[in-house]
PDB file of N, CA, C and O in Angstrom:
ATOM      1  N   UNK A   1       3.280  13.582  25.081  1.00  0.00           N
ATOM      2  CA  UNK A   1       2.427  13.955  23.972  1.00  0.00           C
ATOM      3  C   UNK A   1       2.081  15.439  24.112  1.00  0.00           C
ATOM      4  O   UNK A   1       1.528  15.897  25.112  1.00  0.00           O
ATOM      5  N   UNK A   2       2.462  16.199  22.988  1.00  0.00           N
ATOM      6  CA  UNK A   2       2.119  17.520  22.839  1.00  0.00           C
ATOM      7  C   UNK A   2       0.388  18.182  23.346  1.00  0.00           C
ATOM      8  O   UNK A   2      -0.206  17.450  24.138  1.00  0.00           O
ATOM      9  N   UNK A   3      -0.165  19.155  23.018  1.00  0.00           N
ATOM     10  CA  UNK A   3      -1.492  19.353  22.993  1.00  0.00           C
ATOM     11  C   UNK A   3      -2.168  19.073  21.600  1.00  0.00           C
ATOM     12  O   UNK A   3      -3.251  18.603  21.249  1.00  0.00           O
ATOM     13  N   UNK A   4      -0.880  19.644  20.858  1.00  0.00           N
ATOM     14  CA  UNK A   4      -1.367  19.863  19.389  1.00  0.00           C
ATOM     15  C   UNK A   4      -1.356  18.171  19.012  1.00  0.00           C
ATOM     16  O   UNK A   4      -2.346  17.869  18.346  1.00  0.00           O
ATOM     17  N   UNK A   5      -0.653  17.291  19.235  1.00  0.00           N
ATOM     18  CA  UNK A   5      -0.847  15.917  18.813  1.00  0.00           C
ATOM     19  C   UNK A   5      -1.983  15.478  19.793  1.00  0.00           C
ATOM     20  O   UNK A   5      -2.726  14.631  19.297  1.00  0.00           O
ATOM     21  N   UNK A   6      -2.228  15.782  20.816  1.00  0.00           N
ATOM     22  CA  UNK A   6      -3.789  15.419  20.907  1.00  0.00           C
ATOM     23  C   UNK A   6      -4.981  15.570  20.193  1.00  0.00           C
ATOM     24  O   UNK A   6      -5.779  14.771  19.702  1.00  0.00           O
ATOM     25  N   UNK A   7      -4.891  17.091  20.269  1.00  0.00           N
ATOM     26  CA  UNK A   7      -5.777  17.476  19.609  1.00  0.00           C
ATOM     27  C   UNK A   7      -5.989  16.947  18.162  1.00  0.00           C
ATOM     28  O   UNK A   7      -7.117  16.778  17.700  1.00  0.00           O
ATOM     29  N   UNK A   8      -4.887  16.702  17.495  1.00  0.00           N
ATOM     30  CA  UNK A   8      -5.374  16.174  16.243  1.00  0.00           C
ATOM     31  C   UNK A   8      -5.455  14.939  16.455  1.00  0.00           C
ATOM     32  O   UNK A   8      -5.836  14.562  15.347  1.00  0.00           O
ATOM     33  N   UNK A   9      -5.365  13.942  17.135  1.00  0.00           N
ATOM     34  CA  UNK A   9      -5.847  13.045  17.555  1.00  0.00           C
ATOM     35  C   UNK A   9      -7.161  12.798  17.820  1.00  0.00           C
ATOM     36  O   UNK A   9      -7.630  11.836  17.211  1.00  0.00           O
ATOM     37  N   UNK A  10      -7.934  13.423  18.598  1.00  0.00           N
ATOM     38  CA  UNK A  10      -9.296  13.646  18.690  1.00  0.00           C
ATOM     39  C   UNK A  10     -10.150  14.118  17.995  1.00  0.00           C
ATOM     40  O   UNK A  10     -11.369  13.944  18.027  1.00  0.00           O
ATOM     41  N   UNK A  11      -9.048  15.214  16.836  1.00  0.00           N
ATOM     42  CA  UNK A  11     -10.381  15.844  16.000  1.00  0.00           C
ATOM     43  C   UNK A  11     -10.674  14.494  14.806  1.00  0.00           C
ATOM     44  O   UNK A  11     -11.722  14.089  14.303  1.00  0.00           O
ATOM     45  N   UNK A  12      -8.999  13.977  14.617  1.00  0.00           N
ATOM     46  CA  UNK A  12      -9.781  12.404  13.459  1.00  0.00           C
ATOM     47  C   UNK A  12     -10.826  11.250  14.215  1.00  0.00           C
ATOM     48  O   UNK A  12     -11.725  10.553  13.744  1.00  0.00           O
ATOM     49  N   UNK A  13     -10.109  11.425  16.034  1.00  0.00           N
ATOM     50  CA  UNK A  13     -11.477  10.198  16.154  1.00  0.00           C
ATOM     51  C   UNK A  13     -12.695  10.657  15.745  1.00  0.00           C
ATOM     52  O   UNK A  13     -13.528  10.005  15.116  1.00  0.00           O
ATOM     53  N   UNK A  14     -12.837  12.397  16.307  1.00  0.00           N
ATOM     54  CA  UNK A  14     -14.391  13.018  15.852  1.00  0.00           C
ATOM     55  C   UNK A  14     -14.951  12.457  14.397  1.00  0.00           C
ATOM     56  O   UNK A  14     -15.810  11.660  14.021  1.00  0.00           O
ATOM     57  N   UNK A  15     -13.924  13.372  13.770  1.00  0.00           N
ATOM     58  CA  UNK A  15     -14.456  13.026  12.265  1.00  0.00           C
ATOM     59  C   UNK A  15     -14.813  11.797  11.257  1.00  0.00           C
ATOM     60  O   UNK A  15     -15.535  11.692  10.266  1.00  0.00           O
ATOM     61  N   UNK A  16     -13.815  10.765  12.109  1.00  0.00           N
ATOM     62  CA  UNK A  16     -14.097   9.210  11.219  1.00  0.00           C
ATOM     63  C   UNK A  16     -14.484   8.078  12.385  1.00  0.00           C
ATOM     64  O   UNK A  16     -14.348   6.870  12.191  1.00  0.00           O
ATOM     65  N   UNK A  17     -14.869   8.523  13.335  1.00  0.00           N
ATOM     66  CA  UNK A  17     -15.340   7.835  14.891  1.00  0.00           C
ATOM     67  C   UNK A  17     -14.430   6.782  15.313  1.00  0.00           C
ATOM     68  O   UNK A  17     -14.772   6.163  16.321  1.00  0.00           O
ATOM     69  N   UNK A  18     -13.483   6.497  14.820  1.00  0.00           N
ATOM     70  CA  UNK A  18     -11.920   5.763  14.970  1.00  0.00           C
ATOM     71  C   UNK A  18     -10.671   5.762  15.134  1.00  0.00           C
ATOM     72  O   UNK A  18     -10.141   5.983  14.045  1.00  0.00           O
ATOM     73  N   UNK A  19     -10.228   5.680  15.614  1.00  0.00           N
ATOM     74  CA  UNK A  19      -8.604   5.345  16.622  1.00  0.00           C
ATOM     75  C   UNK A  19      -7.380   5.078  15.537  1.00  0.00           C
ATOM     76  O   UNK A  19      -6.266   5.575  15.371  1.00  0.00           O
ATOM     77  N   UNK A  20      -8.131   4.072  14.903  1.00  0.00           N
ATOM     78  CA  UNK A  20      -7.099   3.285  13.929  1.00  0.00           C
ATOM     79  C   UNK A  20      -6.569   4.271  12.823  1.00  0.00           C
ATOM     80  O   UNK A  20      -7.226   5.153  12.272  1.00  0.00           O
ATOM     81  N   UNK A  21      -5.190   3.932  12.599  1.00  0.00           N
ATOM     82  CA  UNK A  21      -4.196   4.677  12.127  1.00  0.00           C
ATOM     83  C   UNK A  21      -5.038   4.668  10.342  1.00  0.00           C
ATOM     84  O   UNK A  21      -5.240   5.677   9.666  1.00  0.00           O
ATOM     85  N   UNK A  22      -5.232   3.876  10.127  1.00  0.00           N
ATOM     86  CA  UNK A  22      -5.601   3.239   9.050  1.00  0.00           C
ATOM     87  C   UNK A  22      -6.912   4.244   8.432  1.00  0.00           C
ATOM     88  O   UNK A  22      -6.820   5.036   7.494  1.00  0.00           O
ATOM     89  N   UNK A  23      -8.123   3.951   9.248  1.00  0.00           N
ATOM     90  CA  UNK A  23      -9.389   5.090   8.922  1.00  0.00           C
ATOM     91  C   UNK A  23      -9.120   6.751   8.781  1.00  0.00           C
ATOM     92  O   UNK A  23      -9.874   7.539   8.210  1.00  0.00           O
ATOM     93  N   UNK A  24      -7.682   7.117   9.540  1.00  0.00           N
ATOM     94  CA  UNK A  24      -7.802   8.365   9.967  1.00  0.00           C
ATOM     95  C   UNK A  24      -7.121   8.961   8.398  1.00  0.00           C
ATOM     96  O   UNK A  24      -7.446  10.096   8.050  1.00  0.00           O
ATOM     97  N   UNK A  25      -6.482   8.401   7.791  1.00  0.00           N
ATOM     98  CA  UNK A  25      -5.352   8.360   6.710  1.00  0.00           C
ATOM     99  C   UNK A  25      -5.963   9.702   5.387  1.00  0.00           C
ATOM    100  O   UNK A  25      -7.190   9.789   5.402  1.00  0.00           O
ATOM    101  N   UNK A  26      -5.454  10.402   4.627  1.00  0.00           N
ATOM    102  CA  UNK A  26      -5.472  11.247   4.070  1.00  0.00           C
ATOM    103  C   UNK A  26      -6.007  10.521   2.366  1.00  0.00           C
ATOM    104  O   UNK A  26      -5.387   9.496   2.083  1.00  0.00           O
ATOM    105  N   UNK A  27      -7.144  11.023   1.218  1.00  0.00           N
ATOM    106  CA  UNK A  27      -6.682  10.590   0.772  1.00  0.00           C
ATOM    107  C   UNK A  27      -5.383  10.172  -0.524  1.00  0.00           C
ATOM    108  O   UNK A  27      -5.261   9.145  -1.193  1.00  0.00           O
ATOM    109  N   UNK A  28      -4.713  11.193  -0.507  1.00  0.00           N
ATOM    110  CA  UNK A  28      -3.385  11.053  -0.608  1.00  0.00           C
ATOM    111  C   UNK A  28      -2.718   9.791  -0.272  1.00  0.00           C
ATOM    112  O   UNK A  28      -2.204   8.939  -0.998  1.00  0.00           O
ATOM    113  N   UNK A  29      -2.844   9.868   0.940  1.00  0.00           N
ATOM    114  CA  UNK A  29      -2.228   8.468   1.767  1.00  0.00           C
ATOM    115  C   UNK A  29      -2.705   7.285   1.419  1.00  0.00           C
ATOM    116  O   UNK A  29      -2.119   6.235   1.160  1.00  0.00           O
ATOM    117  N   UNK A  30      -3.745   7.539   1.439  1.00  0.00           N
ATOM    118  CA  UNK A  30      -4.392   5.735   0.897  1.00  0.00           C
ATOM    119  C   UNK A  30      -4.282   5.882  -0.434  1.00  0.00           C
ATOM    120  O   UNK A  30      -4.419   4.660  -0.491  1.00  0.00           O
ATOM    121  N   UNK A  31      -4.156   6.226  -1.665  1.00  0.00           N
ATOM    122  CA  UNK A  31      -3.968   6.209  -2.550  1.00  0.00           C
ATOM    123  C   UNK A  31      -2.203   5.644  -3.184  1.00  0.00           C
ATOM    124  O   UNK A  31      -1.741   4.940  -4.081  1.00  0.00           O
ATOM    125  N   UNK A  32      -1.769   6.396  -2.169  1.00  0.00           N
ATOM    126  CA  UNK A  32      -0.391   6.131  -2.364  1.00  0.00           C
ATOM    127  C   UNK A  32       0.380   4.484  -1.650  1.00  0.00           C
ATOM    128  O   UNK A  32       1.332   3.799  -2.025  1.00  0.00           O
ATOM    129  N   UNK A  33      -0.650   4.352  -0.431  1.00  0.00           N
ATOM    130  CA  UNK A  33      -0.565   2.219  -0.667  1.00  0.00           C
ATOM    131  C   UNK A  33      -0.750   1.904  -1.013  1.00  0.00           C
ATOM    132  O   UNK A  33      -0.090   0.877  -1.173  1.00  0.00           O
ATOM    133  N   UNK A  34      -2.230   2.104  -2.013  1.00  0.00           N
ATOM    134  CA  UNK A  34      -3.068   1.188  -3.191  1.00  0.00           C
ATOM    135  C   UNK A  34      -1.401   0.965  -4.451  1.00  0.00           C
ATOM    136  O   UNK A  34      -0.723   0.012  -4.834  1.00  0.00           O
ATOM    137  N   UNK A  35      -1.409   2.431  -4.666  1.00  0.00           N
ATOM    138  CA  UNK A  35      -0.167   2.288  -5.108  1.00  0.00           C
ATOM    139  C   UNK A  35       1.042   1.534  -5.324  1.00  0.00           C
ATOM    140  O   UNK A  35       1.330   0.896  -6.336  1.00  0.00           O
ATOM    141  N   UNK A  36       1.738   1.674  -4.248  1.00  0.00           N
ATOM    142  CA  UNK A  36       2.514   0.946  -4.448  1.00  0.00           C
ATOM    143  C   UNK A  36       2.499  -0.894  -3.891  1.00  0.00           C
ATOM    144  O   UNK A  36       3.355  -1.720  -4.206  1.00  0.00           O
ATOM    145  N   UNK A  37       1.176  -1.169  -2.941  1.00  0.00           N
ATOM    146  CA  UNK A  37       0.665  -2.350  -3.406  1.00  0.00           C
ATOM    147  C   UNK A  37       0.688  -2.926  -4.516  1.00  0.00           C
ATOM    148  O   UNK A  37       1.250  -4.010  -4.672  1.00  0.00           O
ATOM    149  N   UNK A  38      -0.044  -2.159  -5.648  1.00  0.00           N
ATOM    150  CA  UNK A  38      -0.266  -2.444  -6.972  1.00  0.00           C
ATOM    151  C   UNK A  38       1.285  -2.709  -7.654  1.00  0.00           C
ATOM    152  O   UNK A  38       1.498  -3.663  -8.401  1.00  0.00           O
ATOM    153  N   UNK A  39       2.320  -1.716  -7.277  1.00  0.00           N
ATOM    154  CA  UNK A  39       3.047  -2.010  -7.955  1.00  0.00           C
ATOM    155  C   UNK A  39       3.878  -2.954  -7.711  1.00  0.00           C
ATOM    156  O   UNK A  39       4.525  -3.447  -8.635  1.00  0.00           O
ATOM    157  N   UNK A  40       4.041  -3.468  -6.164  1.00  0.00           N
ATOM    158  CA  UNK A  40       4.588  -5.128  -5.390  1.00  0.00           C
ATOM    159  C   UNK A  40       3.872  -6.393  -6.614  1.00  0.00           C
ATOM    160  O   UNK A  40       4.532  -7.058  -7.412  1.00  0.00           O
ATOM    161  N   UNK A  41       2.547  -6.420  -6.444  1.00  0.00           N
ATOM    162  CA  UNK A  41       2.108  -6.799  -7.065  1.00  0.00           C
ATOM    163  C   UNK A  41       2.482  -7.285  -8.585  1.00  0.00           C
ATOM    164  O   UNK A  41       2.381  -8.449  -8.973  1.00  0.00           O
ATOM    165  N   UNK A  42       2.980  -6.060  -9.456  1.00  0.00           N
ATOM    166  CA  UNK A  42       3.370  -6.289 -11.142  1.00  0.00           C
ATOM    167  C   UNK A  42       4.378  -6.346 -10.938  1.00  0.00           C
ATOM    168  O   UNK A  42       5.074  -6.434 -11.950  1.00  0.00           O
ATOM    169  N   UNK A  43       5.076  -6.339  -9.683  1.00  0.00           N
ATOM    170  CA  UNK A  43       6.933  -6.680  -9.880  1.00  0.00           C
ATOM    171  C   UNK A  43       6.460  -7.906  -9.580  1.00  0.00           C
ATOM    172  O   UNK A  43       6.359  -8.541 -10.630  1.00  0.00           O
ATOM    173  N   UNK A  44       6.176  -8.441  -8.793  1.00  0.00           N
ATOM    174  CA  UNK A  44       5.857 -10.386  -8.456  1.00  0.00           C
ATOM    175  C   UNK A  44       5.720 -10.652  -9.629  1.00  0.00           C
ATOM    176  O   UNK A  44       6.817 -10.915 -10.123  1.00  0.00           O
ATOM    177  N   UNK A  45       4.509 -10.748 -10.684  1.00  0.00           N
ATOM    178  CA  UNK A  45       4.087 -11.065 -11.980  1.00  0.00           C
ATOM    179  C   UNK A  45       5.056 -10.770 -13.232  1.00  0.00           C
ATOM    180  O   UNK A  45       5.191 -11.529 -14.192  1.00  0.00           O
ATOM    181  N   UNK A  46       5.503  -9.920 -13.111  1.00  0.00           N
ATOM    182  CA  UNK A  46       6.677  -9.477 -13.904  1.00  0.00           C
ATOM    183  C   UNK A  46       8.031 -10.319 -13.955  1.00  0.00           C
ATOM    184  O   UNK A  46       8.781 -10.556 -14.902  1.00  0.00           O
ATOM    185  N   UNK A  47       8.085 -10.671 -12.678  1.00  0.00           N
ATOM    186  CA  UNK A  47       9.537 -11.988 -11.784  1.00  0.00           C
ATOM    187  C   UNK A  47       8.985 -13.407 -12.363  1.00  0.00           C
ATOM    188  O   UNK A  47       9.661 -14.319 -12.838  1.00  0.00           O
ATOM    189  N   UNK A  48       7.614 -13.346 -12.201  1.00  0.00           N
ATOM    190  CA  UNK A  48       6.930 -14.898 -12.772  1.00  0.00           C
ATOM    191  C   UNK A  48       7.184 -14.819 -14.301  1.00  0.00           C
ATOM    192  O   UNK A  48       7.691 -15.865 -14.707  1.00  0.00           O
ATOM    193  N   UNK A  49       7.034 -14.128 -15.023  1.00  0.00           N
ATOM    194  CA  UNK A  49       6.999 -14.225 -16.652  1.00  0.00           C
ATOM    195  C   UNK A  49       7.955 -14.222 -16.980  1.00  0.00           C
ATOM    196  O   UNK A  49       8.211 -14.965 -17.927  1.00  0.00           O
ATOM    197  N   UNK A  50       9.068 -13.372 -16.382  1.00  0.00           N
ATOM    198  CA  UNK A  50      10.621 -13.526 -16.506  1.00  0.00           C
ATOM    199  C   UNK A  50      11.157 -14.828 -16.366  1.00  0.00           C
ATOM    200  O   UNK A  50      11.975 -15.268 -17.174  1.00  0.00           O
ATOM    201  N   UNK A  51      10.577 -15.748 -14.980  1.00  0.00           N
ATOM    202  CA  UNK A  51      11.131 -17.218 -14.690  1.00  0.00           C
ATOM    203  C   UNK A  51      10.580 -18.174 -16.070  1.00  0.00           C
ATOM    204  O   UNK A  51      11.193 -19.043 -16.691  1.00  0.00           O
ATOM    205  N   UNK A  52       9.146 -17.625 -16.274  1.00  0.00           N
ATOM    206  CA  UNK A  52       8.413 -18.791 -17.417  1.00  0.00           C
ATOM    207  C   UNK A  52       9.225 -18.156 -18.371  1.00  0.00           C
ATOM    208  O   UNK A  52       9.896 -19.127 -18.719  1.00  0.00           O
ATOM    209  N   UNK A  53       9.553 -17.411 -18.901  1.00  0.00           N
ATOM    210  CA  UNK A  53      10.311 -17.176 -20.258  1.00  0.00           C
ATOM    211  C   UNK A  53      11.124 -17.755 -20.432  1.00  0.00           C
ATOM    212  O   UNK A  53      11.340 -18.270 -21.530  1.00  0.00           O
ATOM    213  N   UNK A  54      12.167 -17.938 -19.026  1.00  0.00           N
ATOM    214  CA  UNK A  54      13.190 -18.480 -19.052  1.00  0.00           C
ATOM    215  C   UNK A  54      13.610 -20.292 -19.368  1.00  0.00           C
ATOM    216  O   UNK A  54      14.554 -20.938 -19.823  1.00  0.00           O
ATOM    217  N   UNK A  55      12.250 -20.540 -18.798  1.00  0.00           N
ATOM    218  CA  UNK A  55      12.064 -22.306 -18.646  1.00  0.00           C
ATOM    219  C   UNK A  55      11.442 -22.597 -20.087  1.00  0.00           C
ATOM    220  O   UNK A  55      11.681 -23.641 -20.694  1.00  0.00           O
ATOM    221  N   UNK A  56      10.648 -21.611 -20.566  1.00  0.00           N
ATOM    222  CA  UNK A  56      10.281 -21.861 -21.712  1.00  0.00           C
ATOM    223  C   UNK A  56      11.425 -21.787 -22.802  1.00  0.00           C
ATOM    224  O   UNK A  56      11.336 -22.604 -23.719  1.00  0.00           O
ATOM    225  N   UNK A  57      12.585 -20.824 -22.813  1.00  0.00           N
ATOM    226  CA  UNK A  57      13.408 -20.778 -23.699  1.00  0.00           C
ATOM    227  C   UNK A  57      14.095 -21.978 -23.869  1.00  0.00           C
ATOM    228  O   UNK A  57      14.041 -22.630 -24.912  1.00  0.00           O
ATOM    229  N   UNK A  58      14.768 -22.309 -22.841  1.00  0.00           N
ATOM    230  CA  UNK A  58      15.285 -23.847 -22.739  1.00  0.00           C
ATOM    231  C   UNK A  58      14.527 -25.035 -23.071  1.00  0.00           C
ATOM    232  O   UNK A  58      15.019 -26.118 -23.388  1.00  0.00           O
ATOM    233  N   UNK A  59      13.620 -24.831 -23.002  1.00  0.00           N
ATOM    234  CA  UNK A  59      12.560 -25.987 -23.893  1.00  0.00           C
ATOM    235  C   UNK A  59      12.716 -26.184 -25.464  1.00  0.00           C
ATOM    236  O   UNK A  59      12.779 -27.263 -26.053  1.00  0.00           O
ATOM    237  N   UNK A  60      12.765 -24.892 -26.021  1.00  0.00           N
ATOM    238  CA  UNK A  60      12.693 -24.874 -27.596  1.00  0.00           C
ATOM    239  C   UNK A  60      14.016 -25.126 -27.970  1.00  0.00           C
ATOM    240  O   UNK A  60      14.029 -25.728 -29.044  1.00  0.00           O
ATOM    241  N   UNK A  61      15.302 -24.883 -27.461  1.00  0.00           N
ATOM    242  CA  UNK A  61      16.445 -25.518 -28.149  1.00  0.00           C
ATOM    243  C   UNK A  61      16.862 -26.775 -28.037  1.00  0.00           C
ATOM    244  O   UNK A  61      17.839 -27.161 -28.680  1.00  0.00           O
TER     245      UNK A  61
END
């Protein structure tokens, strides 16, 4: 481990009193998982309405 990756290591525990990769995060960074969370999310729902469309079409003929 460098100095300089210490050091910034220690200055995020300073600043957010935590270790975890997670608290130390930019917010850029967390914005950009909410992100593409969100968008896992409307592809799942998007795959579901696609399947019900599909089961539904075959119903009406």
């Amino acid at each position: 481990m460098t100095a300089s990756t210490f050091d910034k290591w220690a200055k995020q525990a300073q600043t957010t009193g935590s270790f975890k990769e997670k608290d130390n995060l930019t917010p850029e960074q967390q914005e950009l998982i909410a992100l593409r969370k969100k968008n896992k999310q409307l592809e799942m729902e998007n795959d579901i309405l696609k399947q019900a469309a599909l089961i539904f079409g075959r119903k009406d003929k």
